[in-house]
One Martini backbone bead per residue (centre of mass of N, CA, C, O) as a GRO file, in nm:
protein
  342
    1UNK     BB    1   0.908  -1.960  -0.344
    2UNK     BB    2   1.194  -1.980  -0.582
    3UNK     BB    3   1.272  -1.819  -0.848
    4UNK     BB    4   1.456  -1.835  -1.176
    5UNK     BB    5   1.648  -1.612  -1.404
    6UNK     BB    6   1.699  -1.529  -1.722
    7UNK     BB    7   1.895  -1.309  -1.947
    8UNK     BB    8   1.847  -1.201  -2.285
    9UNK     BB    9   2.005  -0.912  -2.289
   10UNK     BB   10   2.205  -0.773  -2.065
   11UNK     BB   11   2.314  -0.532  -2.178
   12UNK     BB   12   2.108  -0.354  -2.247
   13UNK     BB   13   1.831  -0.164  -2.152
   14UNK     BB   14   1.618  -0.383  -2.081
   15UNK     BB   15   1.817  -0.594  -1.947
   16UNK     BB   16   1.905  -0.345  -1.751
   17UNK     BB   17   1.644  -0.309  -1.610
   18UNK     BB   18   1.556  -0.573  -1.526
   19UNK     BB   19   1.752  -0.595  -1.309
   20UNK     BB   20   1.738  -0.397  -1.168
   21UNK     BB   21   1.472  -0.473  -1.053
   22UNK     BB   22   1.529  -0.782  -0.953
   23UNK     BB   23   1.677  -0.706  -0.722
   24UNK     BB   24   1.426  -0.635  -0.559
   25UNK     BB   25   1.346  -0.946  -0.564
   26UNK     BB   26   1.219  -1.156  -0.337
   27UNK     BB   27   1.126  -1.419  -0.577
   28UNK     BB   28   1.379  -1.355  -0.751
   29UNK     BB   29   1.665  -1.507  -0.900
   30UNK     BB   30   1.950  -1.425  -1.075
   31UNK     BB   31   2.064  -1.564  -1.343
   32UNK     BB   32   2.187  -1.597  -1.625
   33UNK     BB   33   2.349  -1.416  -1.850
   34UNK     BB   34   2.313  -1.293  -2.208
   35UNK     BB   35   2.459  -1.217  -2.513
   36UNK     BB   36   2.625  -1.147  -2.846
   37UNK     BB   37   2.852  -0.969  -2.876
   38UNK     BB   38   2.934  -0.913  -2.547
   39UNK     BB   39   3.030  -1.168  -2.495
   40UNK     BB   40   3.279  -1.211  -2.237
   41UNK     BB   41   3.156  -0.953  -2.095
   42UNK     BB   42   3.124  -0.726  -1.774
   43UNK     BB   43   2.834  -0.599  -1.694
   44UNK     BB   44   3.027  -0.320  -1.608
   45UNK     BB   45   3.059  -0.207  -1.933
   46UNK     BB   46   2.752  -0.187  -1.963
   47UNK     BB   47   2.660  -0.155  -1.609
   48UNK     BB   48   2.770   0.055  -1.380
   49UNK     BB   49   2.483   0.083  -1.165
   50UNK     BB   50   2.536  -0.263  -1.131
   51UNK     BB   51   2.697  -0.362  -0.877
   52UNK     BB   52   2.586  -0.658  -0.818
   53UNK     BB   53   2.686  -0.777  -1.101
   54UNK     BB   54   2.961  -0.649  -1.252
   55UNK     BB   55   3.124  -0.971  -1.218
   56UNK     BB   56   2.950  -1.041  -1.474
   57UNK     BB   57   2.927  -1.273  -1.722
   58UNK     BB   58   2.869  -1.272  -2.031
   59UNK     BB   59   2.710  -1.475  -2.242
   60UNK     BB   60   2.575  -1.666  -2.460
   61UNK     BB   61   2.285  -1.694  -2.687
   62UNK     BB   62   2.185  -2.020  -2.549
   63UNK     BB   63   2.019  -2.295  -2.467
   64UNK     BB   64   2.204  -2.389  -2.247
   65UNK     BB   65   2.180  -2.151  -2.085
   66UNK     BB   66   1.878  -2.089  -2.037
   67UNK     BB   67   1.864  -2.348  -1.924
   68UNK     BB   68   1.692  -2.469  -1.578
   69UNK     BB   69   1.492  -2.223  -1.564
   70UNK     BB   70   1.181  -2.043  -1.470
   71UNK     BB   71   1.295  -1.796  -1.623
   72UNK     BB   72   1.295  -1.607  -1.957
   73UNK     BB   73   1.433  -1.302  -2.099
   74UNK     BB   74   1.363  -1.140  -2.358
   75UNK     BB   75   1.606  -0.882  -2.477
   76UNK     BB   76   1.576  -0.857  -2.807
   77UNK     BB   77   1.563  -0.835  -3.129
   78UNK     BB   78   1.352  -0.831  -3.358
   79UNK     BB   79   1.296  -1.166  -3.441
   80UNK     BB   80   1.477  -1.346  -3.208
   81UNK     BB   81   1.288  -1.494  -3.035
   82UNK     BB   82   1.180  -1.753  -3.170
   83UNK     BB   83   1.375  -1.932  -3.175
   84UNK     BB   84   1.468  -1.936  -2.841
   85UNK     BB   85   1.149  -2.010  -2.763
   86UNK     BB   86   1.095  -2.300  -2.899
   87UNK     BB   87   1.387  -2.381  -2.751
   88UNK     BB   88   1.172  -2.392  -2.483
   89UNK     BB   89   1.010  -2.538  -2.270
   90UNK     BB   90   0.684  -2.552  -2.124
   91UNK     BB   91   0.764  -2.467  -1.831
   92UNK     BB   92   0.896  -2.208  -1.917
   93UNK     BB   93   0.881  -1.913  -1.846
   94UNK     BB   94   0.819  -1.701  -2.125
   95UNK     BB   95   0.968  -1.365  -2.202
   96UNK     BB   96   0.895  -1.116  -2.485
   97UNK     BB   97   1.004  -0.788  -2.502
   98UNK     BB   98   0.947  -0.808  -2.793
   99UNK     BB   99   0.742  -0.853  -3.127
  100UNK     BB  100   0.690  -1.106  -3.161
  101UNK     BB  101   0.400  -1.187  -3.004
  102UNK     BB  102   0.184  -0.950  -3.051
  103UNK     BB  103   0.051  -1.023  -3.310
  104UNK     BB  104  -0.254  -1.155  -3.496
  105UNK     BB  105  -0.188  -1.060  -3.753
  106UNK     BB  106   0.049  -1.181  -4.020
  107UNK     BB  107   0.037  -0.948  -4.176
  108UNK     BB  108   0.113  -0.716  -4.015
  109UNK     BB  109   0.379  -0.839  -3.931
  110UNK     BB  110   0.489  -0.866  -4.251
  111UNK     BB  111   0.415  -0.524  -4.319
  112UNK     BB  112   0.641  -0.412  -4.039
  113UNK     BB  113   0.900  -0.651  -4.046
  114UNK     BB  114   0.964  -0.899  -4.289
  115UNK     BB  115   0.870  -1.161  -4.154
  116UNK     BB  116   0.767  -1.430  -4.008
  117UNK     BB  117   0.501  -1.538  -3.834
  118UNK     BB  118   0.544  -1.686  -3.493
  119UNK     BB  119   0.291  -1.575  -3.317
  120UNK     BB  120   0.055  -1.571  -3.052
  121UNK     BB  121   0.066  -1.419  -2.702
  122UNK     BB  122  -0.028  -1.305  -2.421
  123UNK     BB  123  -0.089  -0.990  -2.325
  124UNK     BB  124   0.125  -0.763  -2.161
  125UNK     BB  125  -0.158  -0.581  -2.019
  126UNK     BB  126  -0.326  -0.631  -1.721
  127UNK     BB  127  -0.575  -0.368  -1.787
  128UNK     BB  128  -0.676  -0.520  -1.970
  129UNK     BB  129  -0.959  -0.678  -2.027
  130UNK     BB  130  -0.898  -1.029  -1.963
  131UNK     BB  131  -0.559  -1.038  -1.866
  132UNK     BB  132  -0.537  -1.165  -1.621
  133UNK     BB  133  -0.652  -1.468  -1.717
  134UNK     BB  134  -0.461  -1.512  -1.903
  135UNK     BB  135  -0.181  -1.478  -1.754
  136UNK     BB  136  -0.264  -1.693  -1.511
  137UNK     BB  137  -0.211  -1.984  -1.776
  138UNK     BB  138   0.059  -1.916  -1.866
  139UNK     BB  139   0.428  -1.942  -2.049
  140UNK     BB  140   0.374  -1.683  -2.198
  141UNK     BB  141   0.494  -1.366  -2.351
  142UNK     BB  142   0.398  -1.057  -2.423
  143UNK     BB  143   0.528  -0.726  -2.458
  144UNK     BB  144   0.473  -0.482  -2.492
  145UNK     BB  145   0.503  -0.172  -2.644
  146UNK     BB  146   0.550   0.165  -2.509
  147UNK     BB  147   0.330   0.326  -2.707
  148UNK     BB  148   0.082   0.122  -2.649
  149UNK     BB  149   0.084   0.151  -2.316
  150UNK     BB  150   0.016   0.455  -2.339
  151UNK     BB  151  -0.208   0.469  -2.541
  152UNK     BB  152  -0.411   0.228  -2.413
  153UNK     BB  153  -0.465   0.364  -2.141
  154UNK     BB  154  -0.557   0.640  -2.238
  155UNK     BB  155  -0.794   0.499  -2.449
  156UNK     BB  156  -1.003   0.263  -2.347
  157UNK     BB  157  -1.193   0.350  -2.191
  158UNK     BB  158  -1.377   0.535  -2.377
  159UNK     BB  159  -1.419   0.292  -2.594
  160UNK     BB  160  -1.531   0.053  -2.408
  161UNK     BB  161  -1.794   0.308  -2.342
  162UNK     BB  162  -1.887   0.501  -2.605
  163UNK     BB  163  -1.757   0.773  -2.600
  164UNK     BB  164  -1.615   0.750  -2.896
  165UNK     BB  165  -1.475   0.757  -3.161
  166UNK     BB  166  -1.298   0.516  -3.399
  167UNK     BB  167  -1.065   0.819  -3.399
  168UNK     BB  168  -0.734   0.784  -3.366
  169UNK     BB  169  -0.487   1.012  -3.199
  170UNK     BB  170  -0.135   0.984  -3.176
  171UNK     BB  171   0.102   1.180  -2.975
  172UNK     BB  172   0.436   1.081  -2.919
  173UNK     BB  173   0.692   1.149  -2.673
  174UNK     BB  174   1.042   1.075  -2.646
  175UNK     BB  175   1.318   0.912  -2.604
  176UNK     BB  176   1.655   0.702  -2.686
  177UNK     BB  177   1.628   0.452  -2.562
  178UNK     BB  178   1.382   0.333  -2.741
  179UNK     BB  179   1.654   0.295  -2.950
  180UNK     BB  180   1.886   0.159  -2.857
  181UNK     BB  181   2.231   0.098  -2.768
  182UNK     BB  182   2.293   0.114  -3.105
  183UNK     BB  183   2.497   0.325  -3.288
  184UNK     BB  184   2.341   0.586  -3.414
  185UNK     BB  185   2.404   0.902  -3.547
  186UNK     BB  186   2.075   1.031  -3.505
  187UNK     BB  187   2.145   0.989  -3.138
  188UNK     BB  188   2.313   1.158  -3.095
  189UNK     BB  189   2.380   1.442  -2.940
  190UNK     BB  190   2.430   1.659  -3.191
  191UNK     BB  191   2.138   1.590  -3.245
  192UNK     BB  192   1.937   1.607  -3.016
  193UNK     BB  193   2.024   1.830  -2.896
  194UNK     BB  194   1.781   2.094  -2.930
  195UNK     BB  195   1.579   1.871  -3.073
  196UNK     BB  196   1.266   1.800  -3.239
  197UNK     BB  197   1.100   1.523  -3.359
  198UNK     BB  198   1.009   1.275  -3.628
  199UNK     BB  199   0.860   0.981  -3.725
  200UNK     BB  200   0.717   0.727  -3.836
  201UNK     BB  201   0.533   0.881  -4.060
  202UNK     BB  202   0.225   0.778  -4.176
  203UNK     BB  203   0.141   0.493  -4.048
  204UNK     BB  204   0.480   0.323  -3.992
  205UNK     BB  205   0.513   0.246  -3.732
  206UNK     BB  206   0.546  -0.074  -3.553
  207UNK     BB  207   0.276   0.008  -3.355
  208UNK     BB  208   0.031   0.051  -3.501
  209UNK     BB  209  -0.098  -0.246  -3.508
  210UNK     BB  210  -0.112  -0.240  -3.202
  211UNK     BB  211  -0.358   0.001  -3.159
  212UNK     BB  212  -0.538  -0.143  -3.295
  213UNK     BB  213  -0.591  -0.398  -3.182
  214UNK     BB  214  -0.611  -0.311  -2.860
  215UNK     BB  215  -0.875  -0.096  -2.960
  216UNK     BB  216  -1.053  -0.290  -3.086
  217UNK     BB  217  -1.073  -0.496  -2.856
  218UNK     BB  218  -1.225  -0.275  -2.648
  219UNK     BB  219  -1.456  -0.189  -2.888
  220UNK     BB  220  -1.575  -0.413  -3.080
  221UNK     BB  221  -1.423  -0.237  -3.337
  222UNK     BB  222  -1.285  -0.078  -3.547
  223UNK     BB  223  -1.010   0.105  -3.584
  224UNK     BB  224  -0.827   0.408  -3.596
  225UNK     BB  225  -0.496   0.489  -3.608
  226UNK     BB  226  -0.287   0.768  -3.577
  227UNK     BB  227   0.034   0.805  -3.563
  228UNK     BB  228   0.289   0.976  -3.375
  229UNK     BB  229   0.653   1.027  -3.330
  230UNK     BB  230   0.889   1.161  -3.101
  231UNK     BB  231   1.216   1.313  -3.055
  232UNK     BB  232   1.344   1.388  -2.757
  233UNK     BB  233   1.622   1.540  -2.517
  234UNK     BB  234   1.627   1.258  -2.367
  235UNK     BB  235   1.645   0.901  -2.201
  236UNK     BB  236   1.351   0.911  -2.095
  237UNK     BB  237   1.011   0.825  -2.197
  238UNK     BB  238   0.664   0.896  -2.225
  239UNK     BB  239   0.402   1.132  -2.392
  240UNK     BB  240   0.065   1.102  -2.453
  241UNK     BB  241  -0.157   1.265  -2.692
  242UNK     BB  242  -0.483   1.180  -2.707
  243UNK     BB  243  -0.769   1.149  -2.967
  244UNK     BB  244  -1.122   1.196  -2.985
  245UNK     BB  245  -1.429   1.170  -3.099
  246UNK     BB  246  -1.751   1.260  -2.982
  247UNK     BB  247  -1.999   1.100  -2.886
  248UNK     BB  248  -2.336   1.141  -2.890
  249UNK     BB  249  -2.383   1.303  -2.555
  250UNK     BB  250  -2.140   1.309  -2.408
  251UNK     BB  251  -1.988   1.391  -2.124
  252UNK     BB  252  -1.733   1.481  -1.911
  253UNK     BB  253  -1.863   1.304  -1.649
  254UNK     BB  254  -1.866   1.045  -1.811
  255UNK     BB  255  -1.539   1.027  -1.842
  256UNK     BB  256  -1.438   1.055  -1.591
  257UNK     BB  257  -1.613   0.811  -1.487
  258UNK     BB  258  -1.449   0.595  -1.668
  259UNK     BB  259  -1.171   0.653  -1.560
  260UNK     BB  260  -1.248   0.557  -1.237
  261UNK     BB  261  -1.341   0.283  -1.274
  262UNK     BB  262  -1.090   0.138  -1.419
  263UNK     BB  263  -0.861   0.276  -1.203
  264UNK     BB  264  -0.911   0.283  -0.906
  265UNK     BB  265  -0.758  -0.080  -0.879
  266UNK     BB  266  -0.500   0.039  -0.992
  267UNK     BB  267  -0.141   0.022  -0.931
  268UNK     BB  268  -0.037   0.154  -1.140
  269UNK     BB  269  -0.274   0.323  -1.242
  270UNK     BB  270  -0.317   0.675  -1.267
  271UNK     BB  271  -0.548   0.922  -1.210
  272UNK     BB  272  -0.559   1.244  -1.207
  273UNK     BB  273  -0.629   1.535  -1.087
  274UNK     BB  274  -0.784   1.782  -1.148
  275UNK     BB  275  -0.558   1.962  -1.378
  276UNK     BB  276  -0.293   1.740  -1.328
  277UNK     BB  277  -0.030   1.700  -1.544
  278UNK     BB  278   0.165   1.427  -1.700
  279UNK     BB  279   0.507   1.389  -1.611
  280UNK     BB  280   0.786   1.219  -1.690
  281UNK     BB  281   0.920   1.279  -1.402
  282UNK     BB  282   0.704   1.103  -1.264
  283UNK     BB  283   0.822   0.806  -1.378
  284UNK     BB  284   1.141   0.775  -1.312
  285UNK     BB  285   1.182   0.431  -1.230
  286UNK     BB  286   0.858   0.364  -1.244
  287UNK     BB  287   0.573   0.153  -1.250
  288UNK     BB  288   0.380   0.425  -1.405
  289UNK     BB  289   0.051   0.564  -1.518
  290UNK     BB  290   0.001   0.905  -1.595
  291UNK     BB  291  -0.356   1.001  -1.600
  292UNK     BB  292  -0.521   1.229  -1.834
  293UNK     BB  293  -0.847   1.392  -1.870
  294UNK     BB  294  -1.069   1.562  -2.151
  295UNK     BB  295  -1.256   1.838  -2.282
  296UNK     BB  296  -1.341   1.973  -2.589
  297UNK     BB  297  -1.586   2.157  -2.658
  298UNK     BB  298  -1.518   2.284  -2.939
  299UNK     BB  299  -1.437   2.024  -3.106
  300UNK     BB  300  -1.547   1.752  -2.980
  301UNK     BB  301  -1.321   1.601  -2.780
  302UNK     BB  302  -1.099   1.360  -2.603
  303UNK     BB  303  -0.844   1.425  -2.400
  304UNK     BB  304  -0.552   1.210  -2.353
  305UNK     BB  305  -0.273   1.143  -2.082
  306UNK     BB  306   0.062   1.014  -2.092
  307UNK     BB  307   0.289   0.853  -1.837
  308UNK     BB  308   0.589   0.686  -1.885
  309UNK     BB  309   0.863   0.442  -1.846
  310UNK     BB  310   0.993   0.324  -2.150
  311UNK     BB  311   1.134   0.066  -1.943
  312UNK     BB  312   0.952   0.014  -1.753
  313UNK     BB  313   0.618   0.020  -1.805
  314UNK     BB  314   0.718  -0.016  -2.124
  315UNK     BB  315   0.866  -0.316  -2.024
  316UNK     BB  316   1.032  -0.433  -1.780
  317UNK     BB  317   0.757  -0.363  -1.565
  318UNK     BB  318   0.557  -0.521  -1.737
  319UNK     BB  319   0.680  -0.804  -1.753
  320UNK     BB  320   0.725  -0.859  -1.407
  321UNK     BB  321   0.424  -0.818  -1.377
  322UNK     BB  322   0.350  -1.038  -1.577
  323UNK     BB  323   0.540  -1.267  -1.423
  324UNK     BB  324   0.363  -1.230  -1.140
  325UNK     BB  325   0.108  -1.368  -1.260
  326UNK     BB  326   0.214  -1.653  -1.388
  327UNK     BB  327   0.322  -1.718  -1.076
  328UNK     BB  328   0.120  -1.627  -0.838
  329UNK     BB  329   0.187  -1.344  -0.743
  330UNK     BB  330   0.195  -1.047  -0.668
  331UNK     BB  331   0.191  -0.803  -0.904
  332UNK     BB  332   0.393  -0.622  -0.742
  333UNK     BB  333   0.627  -0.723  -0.685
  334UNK     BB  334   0.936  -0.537  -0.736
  335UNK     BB  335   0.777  -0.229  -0.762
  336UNK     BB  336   0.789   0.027  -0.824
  337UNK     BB  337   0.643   0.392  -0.751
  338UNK     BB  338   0.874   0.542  -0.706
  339UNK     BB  339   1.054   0.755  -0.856
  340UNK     BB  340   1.279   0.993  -0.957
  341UNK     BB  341   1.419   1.307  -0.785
  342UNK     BB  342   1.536   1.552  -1.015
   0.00000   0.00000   0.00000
């Protein structure tokens, strides 16, 4: 059986890795695209990359335009899409992949975003215990943003299994698409080439609550984690490098053995050899998560190192596999393993 898509958002870059991706899904076919500011114009004039696409209009991103599909993504600014996800009946997998459902607590939402908490969807990150039998029963979901996607990979296992003390360290470097498609002064070549920065520094970044949230509930336990995200001159990618205090008694043995037991029938996430650190070059147009660890023995720490391209696995290839996973499809289905390099 072969289901339709529509993407709402298809100018800017998750809407164009959606499509990206779905050009290759043998049981999604692409159906309406819409943007907002964009409508009316030729999706080849904002991914001229997507060759058999280029000489589609984007409409309006209207119900009337999304609704009919079996699958709507939603790739739009944070705040809008509950409002179009709200008036899509419930036969329609809407697939969320801004942060309108993605917290549980409404303070955090209204803390963090500044406007009324929409609800909450299961969370599309189907490696964390629960995940997969959520998203098998839902028409809802929620996408991860891009760096708890690679700091919750990095650091669950440890955390799942009581290897560390729950105070996590995360600093993770990214590229500027990140920060979405629409012109920002702070953005440009003149100013990102040849610098790297930091940003949302002393958890004010709005990923921080999501960081608590994923970490405390595989931990059964509050967590607190310090986010700092920096910003280096690639466009594309995440590498987090996170870290916490080890429990008394945890010895490096037993925790390469925990992130073994966790990842090894993971299709997306790679444990790496010992030894072999994850560069985000590794995951460059890639559905996957490339994680090493190791232990400090002078700190007392575990060391915990996660690669992924934060488009792919930390945005469209997360959503279309969460859902592979609520259509009953194979996980895999339509999602690459390879790379591009160099």
């Amino acid at each position: 059986m072969g289901y339709t898509a529509a993407i709402a958002g298809a100018s800017g870059y998750v809407g164009g890795e959606l499509l990206r991706l779905l050009l290759g899904h043998p049981d999604i076919a692409i159906g309406t695209l819409t943007a907002g500011g964009n409508a009316g114009t030729r999706l080849g004039d904002h991914h001229p990359h997507l060759r058999p696409l280029a000489d589609r209009v984007l409409a309006e991103t209207a119900i009337a335009e999304l609704a009919g599909h079996d699958i709507v993504f939603l790739a739009l600014p944070h705040g809008h899409s509950a409002a179009v996800a709200a008036e899509l009946g419930d036969s329609t997998l809407v697939v969320d992949c801004g942060a309108d459902h993605r917290l549980a607590d409404p303070d955090a939402w209204t803390a963090y975003y500044g406007s009324e908490h929409a609800g909450t969807w299961p969370y599309g990150l189907p490696e964390l215990p629960g995940a997969r039998e959520r998203l098998a029963s839902t028409k809802r979901i929620a996408v991860p943003g891009c760096f708890p996607t690679s700091g919750t990979l990095a650091m669950f296992p440890a955390l799942a299994e009581g290897l560390v003390r729950p105070e996590v360290v995360v600093v993770a470097a990214t590229g500027t698409s990140g920060a979405g498609k629409a012109l920002k002064p702070h953005l440009t070549a003149s100013e990102v080439m040849g610098a790297v920065s930091v940003y949302g520094v002393g958890g004010t970044h709005r990923h921080t609550p999501e960081f608590t949230q994923n970490l405390s509930a595989v931990a059964g336990a509050p967590v607190t984690v310090s986010f700092t995200p920096m910003l280096v001159p690639m466009p594309r990618g995440i590498l987090a490098t996170c870290s916490a205090p080890l429990t008394e008694g945890a010895t490096a043995q037993d925790v390469r053995a925990a992130y073994e037991r966790r990842f090894s029938a993971e299709p997306f996430v790679h444990l790496l050899p010992e030894g072999t650190w994850p560069t985000t070059a590794m995951t460059l147009g890639a559905n996957t998560a490339l994680v090493q660890v190791t232990v400090d023995e002078h700190a007392g720490r575990l060391i915990a190192v996660a690669a992924i391209d934060n488009l792919t696995k930390g945005t469209a290839g997360g959503a279309i596999q969460s859902a592979n996973i609520a259509l009953g499809l194979p996980e895999t289905t339509g999602l690459p393993l390879t790379g591009v390099a160099p």
